[in-house]
ZAMARGU-4260 file (C-alpha; in steps of 0.2 Angstrom, whole numbers, plus 5000, padded with zeros to 4 digits):
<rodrens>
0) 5000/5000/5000 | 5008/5017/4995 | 5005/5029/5009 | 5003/5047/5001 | 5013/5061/5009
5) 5006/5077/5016 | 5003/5091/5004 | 5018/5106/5006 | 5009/5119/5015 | 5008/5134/5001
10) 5023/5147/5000 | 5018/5163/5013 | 5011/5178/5001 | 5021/5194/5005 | 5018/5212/5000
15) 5034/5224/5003 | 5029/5239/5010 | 5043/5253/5004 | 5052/5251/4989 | 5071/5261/4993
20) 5087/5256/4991 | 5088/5241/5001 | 5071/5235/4996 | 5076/5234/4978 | 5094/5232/4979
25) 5092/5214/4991 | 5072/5211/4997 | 5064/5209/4981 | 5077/5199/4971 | 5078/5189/4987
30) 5062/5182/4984 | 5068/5173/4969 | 5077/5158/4980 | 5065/5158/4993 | 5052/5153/4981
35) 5045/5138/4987 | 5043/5146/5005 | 5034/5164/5000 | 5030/5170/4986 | 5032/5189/4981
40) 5012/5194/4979 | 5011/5214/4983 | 5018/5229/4983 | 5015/5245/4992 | 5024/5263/4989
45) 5019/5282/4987 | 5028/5282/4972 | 5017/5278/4957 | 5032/5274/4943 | 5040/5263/4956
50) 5026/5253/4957 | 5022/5253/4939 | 5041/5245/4935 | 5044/5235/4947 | 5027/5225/4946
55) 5032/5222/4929 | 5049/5218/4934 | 5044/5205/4946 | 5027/5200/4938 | 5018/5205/4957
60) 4998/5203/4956 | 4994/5217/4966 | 5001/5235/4966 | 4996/5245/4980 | 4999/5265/4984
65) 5000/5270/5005 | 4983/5275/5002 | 4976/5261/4996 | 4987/5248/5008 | 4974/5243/5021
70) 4961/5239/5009 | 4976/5226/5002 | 4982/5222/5020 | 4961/5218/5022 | 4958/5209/5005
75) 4966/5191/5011 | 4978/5192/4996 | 4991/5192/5005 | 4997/5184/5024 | 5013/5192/5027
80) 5022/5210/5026 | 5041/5216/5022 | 5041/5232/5031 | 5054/5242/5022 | 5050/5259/5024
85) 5061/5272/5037 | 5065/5269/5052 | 5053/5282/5060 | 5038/5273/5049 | 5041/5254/5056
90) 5029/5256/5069 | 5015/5262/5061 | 5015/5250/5048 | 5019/5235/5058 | 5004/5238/5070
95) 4995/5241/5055 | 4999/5224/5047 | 4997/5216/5062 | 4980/5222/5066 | 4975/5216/5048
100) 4981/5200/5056 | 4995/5199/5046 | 5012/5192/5048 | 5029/5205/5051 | 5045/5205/5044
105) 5053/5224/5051 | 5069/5230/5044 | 5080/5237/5060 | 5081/5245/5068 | 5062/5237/5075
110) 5059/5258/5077 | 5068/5274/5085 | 5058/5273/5103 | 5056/5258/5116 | 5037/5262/5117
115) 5034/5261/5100 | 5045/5243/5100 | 5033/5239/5113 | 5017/5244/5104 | 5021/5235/5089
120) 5027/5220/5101 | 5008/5219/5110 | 5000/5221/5093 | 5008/5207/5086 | 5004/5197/5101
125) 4985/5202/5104 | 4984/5197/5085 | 4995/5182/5086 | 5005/5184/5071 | 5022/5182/5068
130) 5036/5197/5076 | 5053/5195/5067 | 5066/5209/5067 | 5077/5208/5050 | 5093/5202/5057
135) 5102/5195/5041 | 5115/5189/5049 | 5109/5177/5062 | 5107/5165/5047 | 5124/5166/5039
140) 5138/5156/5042 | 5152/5167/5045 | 5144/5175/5060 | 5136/5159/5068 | 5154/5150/5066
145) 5163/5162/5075 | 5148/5167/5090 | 5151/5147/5093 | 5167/5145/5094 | 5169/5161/5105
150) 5157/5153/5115 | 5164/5134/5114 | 5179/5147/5121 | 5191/5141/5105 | 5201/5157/5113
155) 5198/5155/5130 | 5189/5167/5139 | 5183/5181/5128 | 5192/5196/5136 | 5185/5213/5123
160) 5178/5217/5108 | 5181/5229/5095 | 5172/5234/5078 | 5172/5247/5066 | 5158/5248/5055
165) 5160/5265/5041 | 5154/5269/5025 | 5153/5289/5014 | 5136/5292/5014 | 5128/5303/4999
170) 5124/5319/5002 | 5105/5320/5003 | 5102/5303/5008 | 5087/5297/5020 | 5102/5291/5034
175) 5106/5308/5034 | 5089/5314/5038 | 5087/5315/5057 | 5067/5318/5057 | 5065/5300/5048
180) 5079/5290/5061 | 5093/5293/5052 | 5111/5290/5060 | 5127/5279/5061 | 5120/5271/5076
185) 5104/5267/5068 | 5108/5262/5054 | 5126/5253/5055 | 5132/5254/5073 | 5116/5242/5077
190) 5127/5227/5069 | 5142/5232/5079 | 5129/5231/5097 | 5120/5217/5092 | 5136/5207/5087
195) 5145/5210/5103 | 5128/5202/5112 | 5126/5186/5102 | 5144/5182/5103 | 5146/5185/5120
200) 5127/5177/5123 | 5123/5191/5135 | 5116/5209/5140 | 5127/5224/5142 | 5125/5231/5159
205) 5132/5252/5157 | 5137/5260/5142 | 5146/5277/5137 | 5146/5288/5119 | 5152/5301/5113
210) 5150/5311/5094 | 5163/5317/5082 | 5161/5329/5066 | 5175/5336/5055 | 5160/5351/5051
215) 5156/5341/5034 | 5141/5350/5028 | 5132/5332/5027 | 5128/5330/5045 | 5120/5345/5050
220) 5105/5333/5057 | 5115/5317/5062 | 5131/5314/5070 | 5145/5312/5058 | 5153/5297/5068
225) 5148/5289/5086 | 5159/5279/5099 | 5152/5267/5109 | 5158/5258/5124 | 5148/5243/5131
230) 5151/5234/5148 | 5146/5216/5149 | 5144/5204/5165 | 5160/5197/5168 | 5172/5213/5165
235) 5168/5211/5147 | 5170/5226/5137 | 5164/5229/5119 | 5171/5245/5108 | 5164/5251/5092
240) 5163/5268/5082 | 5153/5268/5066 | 5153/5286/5054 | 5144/5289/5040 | 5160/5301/5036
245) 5176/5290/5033 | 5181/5276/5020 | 5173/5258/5021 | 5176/5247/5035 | 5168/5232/5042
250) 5174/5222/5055 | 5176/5216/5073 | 5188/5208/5085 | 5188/5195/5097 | 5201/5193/5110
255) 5202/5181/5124 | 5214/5175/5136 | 5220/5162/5123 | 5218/5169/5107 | 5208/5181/5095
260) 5197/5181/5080 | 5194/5194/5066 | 5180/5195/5057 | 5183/5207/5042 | 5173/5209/5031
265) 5158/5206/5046 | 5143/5216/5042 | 5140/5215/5023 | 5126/5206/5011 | 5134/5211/4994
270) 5154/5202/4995 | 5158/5185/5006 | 5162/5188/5022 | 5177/5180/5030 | 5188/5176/5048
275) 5204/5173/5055 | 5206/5163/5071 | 5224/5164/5079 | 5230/5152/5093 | 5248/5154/5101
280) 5257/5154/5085 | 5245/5146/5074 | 5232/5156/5064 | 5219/5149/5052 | 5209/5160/5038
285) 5192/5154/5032 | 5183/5164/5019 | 5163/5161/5015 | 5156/5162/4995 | 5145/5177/4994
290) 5127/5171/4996 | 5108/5179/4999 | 5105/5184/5016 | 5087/5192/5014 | 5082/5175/5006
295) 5089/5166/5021 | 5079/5176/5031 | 5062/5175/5023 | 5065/5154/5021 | 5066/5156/5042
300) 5051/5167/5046 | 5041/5158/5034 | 5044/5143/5041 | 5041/5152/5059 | 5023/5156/5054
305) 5022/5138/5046 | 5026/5130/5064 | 5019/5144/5075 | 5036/5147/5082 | 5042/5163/5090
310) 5055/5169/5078 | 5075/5170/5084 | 5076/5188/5082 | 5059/5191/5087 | 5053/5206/5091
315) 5059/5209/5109 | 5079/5207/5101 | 5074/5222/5090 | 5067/5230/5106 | 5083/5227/5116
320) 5096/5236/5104 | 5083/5252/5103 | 5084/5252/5123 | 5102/5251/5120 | 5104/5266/5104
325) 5093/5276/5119 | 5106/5273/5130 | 5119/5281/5119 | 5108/5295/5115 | 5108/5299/5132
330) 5125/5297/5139 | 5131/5309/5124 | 5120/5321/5130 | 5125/5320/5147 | 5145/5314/5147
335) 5140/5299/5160 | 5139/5281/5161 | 5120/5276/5158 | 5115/5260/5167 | 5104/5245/5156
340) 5104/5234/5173 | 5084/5237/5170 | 5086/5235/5150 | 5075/5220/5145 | 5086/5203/5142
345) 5086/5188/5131 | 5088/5170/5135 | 5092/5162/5117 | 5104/5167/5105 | 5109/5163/5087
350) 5116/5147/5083 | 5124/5135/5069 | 5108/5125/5068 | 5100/5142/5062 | 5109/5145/5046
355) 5102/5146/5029 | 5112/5146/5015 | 5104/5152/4997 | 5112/5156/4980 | 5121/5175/4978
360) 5111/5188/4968 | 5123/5190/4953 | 5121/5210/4952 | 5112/5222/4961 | 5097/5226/4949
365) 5095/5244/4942 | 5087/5256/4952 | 5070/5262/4950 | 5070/5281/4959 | 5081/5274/4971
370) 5099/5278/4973 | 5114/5270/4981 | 5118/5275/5000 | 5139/5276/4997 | 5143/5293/4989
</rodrens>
């Protein structure tokens, strides 16, 4: 007797909300190798020609303007939303979806205040649908290898951290408007925090900042560079400055009582990421092939919502680094110390078993009214 095996369930129907740089440049052609998880169904933007070209681009059945988006968030076309829009807009739409009882996967930051994380947080759960926070790199392998092997204490007992995270940013770009949560520390200092706290699987306990501008014209509304100084349990100590202002840089450091590890390049989607691991006299490189981290990251929040599982980087984690970028923004204000003892904490924490690995996007597609962030 041939027993017939259980139908797939069908792929989760997404509609991107926001259509910027990073949502044409990585979401969309994301969906391409996540194709039999979700399936790429509508999109939503202000922008009528963005619409018009990349519905044809991406053959999408259902093209929707802000206006018109909760009549498509209510028409049962769709179960789940990309939210790509600013920062300072995540929470609106995320409570939005969610009281449409639909499914959220939120760019980071989650949003630029811990009562609207907290808002989107109860909305989500008084719906019960799906929270994810879009951390791309708690799926890919050069990140998960090294949190385990700091925490399998390859180098001993990890002693400091250290990253720098940098870029030029274009003149007139949204991360340089302050109104719509722009920043360094929003936008690419958020790695550096959230790096130093899955691979030292813990909570900072004080942090100090401080700001730097060389009077470029560019950051009139955000800080040109931030430095950040976090203290963990343990007399652990994580350093990082991110700038919007100097030449590209992305990487952190490891250093235990045994050895160290370097992770450079650490934070990218677009080129392979890599480490060196050094023991005593002995060092071993490893490099990783570029792959798709945004389809990695669909593949697990779809199959979240498949097996009604709180997602990894749910939306408290997303909730914890905003307490954190708070905590900067006051202690540059003040000069002190700010305490996060009272800061929410997690339990669980990226792992190997976590990773997803999908095929590279060749090229980042033309844009359609959308420009690159480096200038």
């Amino acid at each position: 007797m041939r027993i017939k095996s259980a139908p797939a369930a069908p792929p989760l129907r997404f509609a991107v909300v926001g259509l910027g740089h990073i949502a044409q440049a990585a979401v969309l052609p994301a969906f391409r190798h996540a194709k039999q998880h979700v399936e790429l169904t509508a999109l939503v933007s202000g922008t009528r020609s963005k619409l018009q070209q990349l519905g044809k681009r991406y053959r999408v059945k259902h093209l929707a303007s802000y206006a018109d988006a909760d009549k498509l968030f209510d028409s049962g076309a769709i179960d789940a939303v990309y939210v790509a829009t600013p920062n300072t807009e995540h929470a609106e739409w995320t409570i939005r979806a969610a009281e449409a009882g639909l499914h959220v996967l939120c760019e980071k930051p989650l949003a630029v205040s811990v009562p609207d994380c907290e808002r989107m947080i109860d909305a989500c759960e008084r719906n019960d649908v799906r929270l994810m926070t879009a951390y791309r790199l708690h799926f890919e392998r050069c990140n998960l290898e090294v949190a385990d092997l700091v925490r399998r204490k390859r180098i001993g007992e990890a002693r400091f951290f250290d990253s720098q995270f940098s870029m030029q940013v274009k003149a007139g770009n949204i991360r340089l408007d302050g109104e719509l949560g722009g920043g360094p520390e929003w936008d690419i200092g958020i790695y550096c925090q959230n790096a130093a706290r899955y691979v030292f699987a813990d909570e900072p306990t004080q942090v100090w900042a401080t700001v730097s501008h060389s009077g470029d014209a560019r950051f009139k509304e955000v800080p040109e560079t931030v430095h950040v100084i976090l203290r963990f349990p343990g007399d652990r100590v994580a350093n990082f400055i991110c700038s919007f202002g100097a030449a590209d840089r992305s990487r952190y450091e490891i250093v235990g009582t045994k050895g160290s590890v370097v992770v450079d390049p650490a934070f990218h989607y677009a080129q392979g990421l890599g480490y060196e691991l050094t023991i005593g006299q002995k060092r071993t490189r490893k490099k990783f092939a570029r792959s798709d981290q945004f389809a990695a990251e669909l593949v697990y929040f779809a199959q979240c919502v498949k097996r009604g599982r709180t997602p990894e980087p749910s939306g408290k984690e997303g909730l914890i680094d905003v307490a954190i970028i708070e905590a900067i923004h006051e202690s540059i204000e003040t000069g002190d110390w700010v305490d996060l003892t009272t800061a929410p904490r997690k339990v669980n924490r990226p792992t190997l078993r976590q990773e997803i690995r999908r095929p590279a996007v060749p090229r980042e597609p033309p844009m359609v009214q959308a420009e690159s962030v480096r200038g």
